[in-house]
C-alpha positions as CSV (number, residue, x, y, z in Angstrom):
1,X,-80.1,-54.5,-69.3
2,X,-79.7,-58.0,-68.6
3,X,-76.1,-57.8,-67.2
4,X,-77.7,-55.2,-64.5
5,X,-80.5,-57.3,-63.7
6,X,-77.8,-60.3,-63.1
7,X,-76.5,-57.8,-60.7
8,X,-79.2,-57.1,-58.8
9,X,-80.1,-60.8,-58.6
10,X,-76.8,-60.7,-57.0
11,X,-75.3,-63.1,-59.6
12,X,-72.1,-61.2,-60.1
13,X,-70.2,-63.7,-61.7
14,X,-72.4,-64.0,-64.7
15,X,-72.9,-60.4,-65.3
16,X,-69.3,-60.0,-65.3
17,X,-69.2,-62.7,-68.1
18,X,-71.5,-60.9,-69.8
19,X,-70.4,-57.6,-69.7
20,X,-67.0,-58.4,-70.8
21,X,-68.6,-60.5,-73.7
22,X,-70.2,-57.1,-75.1
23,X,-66.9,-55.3,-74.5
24,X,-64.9,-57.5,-76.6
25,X,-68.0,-57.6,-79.5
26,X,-67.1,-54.0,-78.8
27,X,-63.7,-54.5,-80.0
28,X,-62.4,-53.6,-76.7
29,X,-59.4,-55.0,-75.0
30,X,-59.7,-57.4,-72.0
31,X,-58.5,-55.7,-68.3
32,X,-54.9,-56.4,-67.5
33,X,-53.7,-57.1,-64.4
34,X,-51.2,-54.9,-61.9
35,X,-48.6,-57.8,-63.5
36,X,-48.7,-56.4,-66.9
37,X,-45.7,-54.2,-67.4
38,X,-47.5,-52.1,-70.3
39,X,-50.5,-51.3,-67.7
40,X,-47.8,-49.3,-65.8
41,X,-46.5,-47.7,-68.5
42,X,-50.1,-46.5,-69.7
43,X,-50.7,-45.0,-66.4
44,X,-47.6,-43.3,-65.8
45,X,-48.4,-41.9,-69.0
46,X,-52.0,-40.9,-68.0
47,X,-50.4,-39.6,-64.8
48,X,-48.6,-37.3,-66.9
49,X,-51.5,-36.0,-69.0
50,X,-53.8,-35.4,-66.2
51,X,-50.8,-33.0,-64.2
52,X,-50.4,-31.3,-67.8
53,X,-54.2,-30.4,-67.7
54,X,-55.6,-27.8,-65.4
55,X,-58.9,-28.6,-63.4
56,X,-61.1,-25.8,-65.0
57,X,-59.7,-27.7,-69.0
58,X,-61.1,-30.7,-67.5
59,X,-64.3,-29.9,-66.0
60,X,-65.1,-27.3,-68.8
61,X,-65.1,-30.6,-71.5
62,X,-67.9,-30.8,-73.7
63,X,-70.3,-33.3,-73.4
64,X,-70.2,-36.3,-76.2
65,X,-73.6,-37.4,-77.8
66,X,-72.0,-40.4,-79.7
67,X,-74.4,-43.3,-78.3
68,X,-71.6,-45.9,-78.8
69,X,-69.0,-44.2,-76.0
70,X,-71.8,-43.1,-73.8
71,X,-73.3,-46.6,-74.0
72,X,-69.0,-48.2,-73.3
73,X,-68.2,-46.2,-70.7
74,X,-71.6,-47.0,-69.0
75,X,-70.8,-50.6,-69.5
76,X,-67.6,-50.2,-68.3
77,X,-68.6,-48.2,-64.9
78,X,-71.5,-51.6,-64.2
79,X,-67.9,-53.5,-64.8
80,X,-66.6,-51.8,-61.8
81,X,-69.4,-52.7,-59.6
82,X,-69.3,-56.3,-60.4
83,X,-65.1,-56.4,-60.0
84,X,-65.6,-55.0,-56.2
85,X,-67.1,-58.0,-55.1
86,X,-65.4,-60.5,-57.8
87,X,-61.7,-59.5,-59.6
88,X,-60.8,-56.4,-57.5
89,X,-57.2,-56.7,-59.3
90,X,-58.7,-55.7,-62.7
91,X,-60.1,-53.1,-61.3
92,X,-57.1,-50.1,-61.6
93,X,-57.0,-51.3,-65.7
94,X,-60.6,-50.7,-65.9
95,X,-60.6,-47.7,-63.9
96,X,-57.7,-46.3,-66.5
97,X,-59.6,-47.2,-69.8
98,X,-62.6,-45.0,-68.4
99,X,-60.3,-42.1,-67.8
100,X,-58.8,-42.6,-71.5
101,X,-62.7,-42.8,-72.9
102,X,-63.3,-39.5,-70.7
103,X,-60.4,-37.7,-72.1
104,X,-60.4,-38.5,-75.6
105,X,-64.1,-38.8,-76.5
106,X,-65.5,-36.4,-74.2
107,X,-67.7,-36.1,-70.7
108,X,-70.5,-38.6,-70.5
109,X,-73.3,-39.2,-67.6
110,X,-71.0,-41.7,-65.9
111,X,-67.8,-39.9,-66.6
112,X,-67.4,-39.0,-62.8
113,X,-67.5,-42.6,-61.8
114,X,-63.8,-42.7,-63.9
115,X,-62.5,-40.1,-62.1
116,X,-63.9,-41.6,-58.5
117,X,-62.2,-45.2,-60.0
118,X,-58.9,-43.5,-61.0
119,X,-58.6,-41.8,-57.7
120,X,-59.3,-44.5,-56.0
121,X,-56.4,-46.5,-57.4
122,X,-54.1,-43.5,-57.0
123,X,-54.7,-43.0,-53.6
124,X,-54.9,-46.6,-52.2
125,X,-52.8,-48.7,-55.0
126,X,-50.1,-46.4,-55.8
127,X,-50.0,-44.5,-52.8
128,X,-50.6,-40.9,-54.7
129,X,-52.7,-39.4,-51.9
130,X,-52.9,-35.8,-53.4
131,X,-53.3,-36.6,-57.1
132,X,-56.1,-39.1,-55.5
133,X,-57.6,-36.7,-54.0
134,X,-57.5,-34.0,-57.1
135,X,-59.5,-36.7,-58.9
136,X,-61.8,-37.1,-56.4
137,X,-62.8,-33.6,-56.0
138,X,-63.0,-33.5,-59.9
139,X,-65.5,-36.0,-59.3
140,X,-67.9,-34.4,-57.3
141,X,-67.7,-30.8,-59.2
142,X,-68.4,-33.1,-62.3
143,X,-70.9,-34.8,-61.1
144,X,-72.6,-31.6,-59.5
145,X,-72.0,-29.7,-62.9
146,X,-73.8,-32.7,-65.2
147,X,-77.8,-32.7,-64.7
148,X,-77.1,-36.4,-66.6
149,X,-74.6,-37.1,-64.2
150,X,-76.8,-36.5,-60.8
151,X,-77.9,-39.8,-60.4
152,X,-74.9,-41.2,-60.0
153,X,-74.3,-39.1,-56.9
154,X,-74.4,-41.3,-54.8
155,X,-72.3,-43.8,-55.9
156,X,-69.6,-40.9,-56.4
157,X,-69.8,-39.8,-52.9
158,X,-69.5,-43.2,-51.9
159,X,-66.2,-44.3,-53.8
160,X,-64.9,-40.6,-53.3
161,X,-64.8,-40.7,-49.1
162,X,-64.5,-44.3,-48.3
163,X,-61.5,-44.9,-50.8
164,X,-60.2,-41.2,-51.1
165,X,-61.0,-38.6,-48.9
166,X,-60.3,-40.6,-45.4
167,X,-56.8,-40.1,-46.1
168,X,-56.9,-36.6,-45.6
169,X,-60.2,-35.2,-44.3
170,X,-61.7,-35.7,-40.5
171,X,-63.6,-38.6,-39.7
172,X,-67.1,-36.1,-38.9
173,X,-66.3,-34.7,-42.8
174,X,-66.9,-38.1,-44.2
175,X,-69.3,-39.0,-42.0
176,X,-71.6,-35.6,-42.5
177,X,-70.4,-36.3,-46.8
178,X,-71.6,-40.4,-46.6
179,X,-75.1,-38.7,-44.5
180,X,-75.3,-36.3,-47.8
181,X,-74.9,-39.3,-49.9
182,X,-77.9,-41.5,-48.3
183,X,-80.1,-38.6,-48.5
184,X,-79.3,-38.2,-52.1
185,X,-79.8,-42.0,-52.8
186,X,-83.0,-42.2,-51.6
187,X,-84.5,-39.0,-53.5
188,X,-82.9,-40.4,-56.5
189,X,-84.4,-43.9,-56.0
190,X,-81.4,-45.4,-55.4
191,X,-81.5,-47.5,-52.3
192,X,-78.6,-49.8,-53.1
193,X,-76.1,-46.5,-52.8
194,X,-78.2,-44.9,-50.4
195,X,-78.4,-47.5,-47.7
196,X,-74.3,-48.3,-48.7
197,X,-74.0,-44.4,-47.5
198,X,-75.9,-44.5,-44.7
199,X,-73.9,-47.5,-43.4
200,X,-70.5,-46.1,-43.5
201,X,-71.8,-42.6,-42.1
202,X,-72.8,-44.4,-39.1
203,X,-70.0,-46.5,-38.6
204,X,-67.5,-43.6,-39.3
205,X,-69.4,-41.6,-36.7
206,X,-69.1,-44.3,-34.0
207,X,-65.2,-44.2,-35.1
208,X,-65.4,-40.3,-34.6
209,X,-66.4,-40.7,-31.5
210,X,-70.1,-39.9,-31.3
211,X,-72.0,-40.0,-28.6
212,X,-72.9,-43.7,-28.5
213,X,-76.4,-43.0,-27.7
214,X,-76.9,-41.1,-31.0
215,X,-75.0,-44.2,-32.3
216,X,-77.8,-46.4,-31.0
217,X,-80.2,-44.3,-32.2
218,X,-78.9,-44.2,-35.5
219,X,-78.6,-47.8,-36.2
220,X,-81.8,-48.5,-34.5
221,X,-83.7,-46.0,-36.8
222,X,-81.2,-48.1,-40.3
223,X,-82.6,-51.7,-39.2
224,X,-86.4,-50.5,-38.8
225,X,-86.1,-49.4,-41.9
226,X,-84.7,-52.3,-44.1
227,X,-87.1,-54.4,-41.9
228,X,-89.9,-52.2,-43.2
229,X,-88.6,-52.2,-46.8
230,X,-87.9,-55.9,-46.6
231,X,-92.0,-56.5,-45.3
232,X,-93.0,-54.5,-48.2
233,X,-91.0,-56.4,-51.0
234,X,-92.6,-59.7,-49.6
């Protein structure tokens, strides 16, 4: 709890010391960097389990109730937050441990967030566009499938078309998908992922083409509003 509230108070770098301070009382490893020979290995290895595995074995995994791994993979899917906006580079060793916790131990709430992460660094690290995009559209059936997993929606929908789906899908899909993913944020109560949606659904629309005076209206209507949320927080 107090590693999330250092991220909300927007000091990353300390949560990130503090979450990888549990994960080694934990008796986990540190994150390895793309450097690290054996990190290659363990994903071409992954890569090869996952193509082995149909999509109805995978999304048809039971549910774990051991506290312990629902508790590390949660910690390790705040990790992922904080790494975006501090050590981005530790982020595909990270993303590959979640996917090994998933796989072994079973699903857990956040266990869509791994398969978002590992498409993500499929599809924009190693260039594996399709197998990227399989994992991303595990993501959302799991995610839809999992009533423990619905409030992470948003954040799924968010890593899923800005990192994954752009590759292959029209700029309006993502658009109309980042517009699903706001709405979803804010009757979920989560603003952070809900405004981060609404953000890129606008801009993609303006990059789709839209007609700029729905642009306008658009981004008039998203300002008003975090001025009005920012007047009530003071």
């Amino acid at each position: 709890m107090k590693a999330k509230a250092l991220q909300n108070a927007s000091l990353f770098k300390e949560s990130l010391e503090m979450i990888l301070d549990i994960l080694t009382k934990l008796e986990e490893n540190p994150p390895r960097s793309m450097n690290d020979s054996t990190l290659k290995d363990d994903i071409n290895a992954m890569n090869r389990v996952l193509r082995e595995r149909s999509d109805d074995s995978i999304l048809n995994m039971p549910q774990t109730n051991n506290k312990k791994t629902v508790i590390l993979h949660r910690l390790y899917s705040d990790l992922v937050h904080v790494l975006h906006l501090t050590k981005p580079g530790l982020i595909v060793s990270v993303s590959l441990r979640m996917m090994e916790i998933s796989l072994k131990n079973g699903i857990t709430p956040t266990a869509p967030i791994s398969f978002s992460c590992y498409g993500q660094m499929l599809a924009s690290s190693m260039r594996m566009i399709e197998e990227g995009c399989r994992m991303g559209r595990l993501a959302i059936k799991l995610v839809e499938k999992n009533a423990l997993s619905l409030k992470y929606k948003p954040v799924v929908i968010l890593g899923c078309n800005q990192t994954i789906f752009w590759y292959t899908k029209p700029l309006r899909a993502i658009a109309e998908a980042h517009q699903a993913g706001y709405k979803a944020g804010q009757q979920l109560g989560d603003f952070l992922y809900s405004t981060w949606n609404q953000q890129i659904s606008i801009t993609t629309n303006y990059l789709a083409g839209q007609n700029l005076c729905t642009v306008q209206a658009a981004c008039k209507d998203y300002v008003m509003k975090r001025l009005a949320e920012k007047q009530q927080n003071l």
